[in-house]
C-alpha positions in Angstrom: 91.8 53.5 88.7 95.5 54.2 88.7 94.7 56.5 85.2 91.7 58.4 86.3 89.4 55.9 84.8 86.3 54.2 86.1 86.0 51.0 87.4 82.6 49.9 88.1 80.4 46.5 89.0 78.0 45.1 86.2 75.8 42.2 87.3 78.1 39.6 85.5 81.5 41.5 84.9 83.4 44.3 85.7 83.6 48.0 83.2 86.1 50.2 82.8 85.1 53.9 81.8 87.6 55.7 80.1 88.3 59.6 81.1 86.3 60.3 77.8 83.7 58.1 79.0 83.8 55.3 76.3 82.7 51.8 78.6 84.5 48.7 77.6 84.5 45.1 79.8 87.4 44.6 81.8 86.2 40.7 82.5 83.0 38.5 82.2 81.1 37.5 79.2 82.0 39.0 76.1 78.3 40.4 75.7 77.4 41.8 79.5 77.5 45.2 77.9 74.6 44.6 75.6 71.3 42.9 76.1 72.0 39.9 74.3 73.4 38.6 77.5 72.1 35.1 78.5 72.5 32.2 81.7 75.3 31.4 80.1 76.8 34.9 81.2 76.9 33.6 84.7 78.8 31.7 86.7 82.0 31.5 88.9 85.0 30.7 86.8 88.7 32.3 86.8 90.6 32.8 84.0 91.6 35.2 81.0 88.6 38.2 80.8 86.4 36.5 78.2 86.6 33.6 79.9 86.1 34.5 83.4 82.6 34.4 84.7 80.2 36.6 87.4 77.1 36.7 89.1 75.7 39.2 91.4 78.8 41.3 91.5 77.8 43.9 94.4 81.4 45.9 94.9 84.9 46.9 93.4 87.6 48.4 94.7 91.2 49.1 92.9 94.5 48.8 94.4 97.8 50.8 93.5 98.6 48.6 91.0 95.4 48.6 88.7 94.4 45.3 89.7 90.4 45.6 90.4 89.4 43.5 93.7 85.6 42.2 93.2 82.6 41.3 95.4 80.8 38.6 93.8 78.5 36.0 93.8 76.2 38.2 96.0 79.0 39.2 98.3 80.0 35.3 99.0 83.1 35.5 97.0 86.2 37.9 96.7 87.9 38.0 93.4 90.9 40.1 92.1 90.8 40.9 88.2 94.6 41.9 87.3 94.9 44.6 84.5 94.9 42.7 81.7 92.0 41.0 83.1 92.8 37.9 84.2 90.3 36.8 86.9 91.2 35.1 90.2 89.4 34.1 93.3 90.9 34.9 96.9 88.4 34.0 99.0 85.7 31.6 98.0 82.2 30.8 98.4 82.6 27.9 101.1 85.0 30.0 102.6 83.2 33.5 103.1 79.5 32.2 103.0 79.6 28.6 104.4 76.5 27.3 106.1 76.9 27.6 109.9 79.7 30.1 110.4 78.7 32.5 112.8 78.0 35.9 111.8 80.8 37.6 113.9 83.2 35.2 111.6 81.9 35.4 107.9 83.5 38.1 106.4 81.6 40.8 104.8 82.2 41.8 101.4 79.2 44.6 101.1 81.7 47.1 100.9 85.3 48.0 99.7 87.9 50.2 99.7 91.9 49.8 99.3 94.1 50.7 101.7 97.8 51.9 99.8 99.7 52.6 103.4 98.8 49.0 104.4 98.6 47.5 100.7 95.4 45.8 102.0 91.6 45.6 101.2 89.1 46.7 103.6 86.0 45.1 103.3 82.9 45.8 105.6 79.0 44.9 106.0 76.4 43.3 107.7 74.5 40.4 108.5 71.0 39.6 110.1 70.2 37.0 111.9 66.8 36.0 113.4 67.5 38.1 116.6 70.7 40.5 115.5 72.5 42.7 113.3 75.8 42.1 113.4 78.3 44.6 111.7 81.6 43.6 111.0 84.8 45.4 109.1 88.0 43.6 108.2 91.5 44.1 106.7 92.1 41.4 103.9 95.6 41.0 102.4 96.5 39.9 99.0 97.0 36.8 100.0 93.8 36.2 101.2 94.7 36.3 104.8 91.7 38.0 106.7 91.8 39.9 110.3 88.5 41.5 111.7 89.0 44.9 113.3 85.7 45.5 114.3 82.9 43.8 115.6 79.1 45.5 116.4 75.7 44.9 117.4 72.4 46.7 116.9 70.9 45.5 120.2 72.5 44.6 123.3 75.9 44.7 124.5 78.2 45.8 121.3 82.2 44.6 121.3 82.1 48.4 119.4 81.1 50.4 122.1 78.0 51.2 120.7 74.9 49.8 118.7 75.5 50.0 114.9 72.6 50.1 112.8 75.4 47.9 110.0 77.4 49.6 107.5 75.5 52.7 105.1 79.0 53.3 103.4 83.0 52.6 103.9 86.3 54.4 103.2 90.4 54.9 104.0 91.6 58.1 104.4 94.7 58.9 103.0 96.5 57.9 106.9 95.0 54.3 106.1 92.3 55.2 108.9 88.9 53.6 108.5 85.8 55.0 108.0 82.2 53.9 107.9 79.3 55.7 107.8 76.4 54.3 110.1 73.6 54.8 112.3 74.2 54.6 116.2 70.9 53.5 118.0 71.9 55.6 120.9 71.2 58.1 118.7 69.3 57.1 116.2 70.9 59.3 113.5 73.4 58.8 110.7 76.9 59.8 111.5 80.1 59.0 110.0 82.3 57.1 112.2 86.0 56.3 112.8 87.6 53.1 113.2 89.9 52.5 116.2 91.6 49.6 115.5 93.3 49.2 118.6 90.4 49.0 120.6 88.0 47.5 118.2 85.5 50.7 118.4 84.2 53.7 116.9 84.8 57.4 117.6 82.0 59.6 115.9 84.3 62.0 113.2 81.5 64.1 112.3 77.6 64.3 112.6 74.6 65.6 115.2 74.6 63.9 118.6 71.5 64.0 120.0 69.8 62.5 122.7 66.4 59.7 122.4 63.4 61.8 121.3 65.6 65.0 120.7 64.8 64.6 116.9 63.2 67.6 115.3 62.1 66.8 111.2 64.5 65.7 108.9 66.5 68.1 107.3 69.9 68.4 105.8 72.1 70.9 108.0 75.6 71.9 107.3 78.2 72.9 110.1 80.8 71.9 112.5 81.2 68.3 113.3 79.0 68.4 116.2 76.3 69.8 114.2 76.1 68.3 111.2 72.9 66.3 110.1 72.9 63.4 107.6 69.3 62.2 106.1 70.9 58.6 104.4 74.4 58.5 103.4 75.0 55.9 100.6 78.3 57.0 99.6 82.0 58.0 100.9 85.1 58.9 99.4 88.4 60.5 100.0 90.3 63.3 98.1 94.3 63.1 98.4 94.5 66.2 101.1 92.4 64.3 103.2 88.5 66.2 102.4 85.9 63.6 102.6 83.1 63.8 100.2 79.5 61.8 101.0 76.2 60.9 99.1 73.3 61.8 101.8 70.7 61.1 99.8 70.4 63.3 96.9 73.1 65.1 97.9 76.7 65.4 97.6 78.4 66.7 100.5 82.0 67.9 101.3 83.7 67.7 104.6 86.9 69.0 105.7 89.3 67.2 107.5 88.4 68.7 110.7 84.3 67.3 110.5 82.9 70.5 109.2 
C-alpha cells in the first residue's frame, strides 16, 4: 500500500498489515479473521466493509491511490475496495466468466499488478480448454474498460510468437513495461519474459535458452541474463530503481535491470 502496509487476499475479504504487523479487515465479514467464520461469510455483495461480501478471493493489487483492486469469486469477478473500504464491482461474473466466451476473450484475473504511468490494472492468466492452454494478459482501466495485449498458446501456432506454458507470475516495471514470468515450450524452461505491446509478443528479459534435450539436472544458477536458470518462479516484484526480485521456488532472487 501507499503507507508501506500490506494488503493481502483472505478467502472471504481483504487484510491490511500494518508496518508493525498488527492484521485488521479492510472488507468482508466482520469475523473472516477468526474461525468463527460461517456460509454466511460468503457471497458477492458491494457495499460499506462489513457489509461487503467475498468468496474465493485469489489476487490483490493496490493502485496510487490506496484503493485495493480484488480478484474474486475464483477469479470470475474484479472488485475495487476504496480506502475506507467500500466495496465495488468493475467487472462481473457474467461478464468475465460467462458460459461460452471463448478463452482468447475472457479476461483473466489470476494475476495483478497496477500500472501508475498508465493509471491502469494489468491483469493476466490462463485458461485450459480440452485441447489448449490459452494465456492471455490485459490492461483494464478504472472504468472497467478492458484491452488484451497479449494472446498465447501452448501448442501450435501462438499470436505470441512462441508457446507459453500460461502465466507462473506478473509485474510493471517502473517504465509501465509488462512482465510475466513463464515457461516457453521451445525451451522448456522458466524464464521471465517481456511484454511487447505493440506487437502482441514476448522478448525473453532474462533466463537460460537452451535448446530440446539440452537440459542437464535442475539446479538454481546465478549469472547474466543468458545464463540464468529458474527451477519454479511463483513470485515477481519491482523495486523503484527498476531491480526485479523473484520467488523460484524457495528462493528469493534479485535481478538487476540489465537480466543479471
Amino acid at each position: 500500500g501507499r503507507d508501506g502496509e500490506l494488503v493481502a487476499p483472505a478467502a472471504r475479504g481483504v487484510l491490511r498489515i500494518g508496518a508493525d504487523g498488527q492484521v485488521q479487515r479492510l472488507a468482508g465479514a466482520p469475523r473472516i479473521c477468526t474461525q468463527e467464520e460461517s456460509a454466511a461469510a460468503a457471497g458477492l455483495v458491494d457495499g460499506p466493509a462489513d457489509d461487503a461480501r467475498f468468496d474465493k478471493v485469489v489476487a490483490v493489487a493496490v493502485d496510487g491511490e490506496g484503493q485495493a483492486w480484488v480478484a474474486d469469486q475464483g477469479g470470475c469477478a474484479l472488485r475495487r475496495v476504496a480506502a475506507d473500504g467500500r466495496v465495488s464491482t468493475v467487472l462481473a461474473p457474467e461478464r468475465v466468466c460467462m458460459r461460452g466466451t471463448p478463452p482468447a476473450e475472457r479476461v483473466t484475473l489470476q494475476h495483478l499488478a497496477w500500472d501508475p504511468t498508465r493509471g491502469e490494472l494489468v491483469a493476466g492468466g490462463d485458461i485450459l480448454s480440452t485441447s489448449q492452454l490459452t494465456t492471455t494478459v490485459w490492461r483494464i482501466r478504472p472504468d472497467g474498460t478492458v484491452r488484451r495485449v497479449l494472446l498465447g498458446h501452448k501448442l501450435g501456432a501462438s499470436p505470441a510468437g512462441t508457446q507459453l506454458d500460461g502465466v507462473q507470475a506478473l509485474a510493471v516495471d517502473p517504465q509501465g513495461r509488462i512482465h510475466i514470468a513463464s515457461r516457453r515450450m521451445e525451451q522448456d524452461v522458466p524464464a521471465l519474459l517481456r511484454v511487447d505491446e505493440a506487437r502482441g509478443s514476448v522478448q525473453q528479459w532474462t533466463g537460460m535458452r537452451v535448446r530440446p534435450g539440452s537440459l542437464m539436472g535442475g539446479e538454481v544458477i546465478d549469472g547474466p541474463a543468458e545464463r540464468a536458470r529458474f527451477v519454479k518462479i511463483n513470485g515477481l516484484c519491482f523495486a523503484p530503481d527498476g531491480t526485479a526480485y523473484v520467488q523460484d521456488d524457495i528462493l528469493v532472487r534479485r535481478i538487476e535491470r540489465g537480466g543479471n
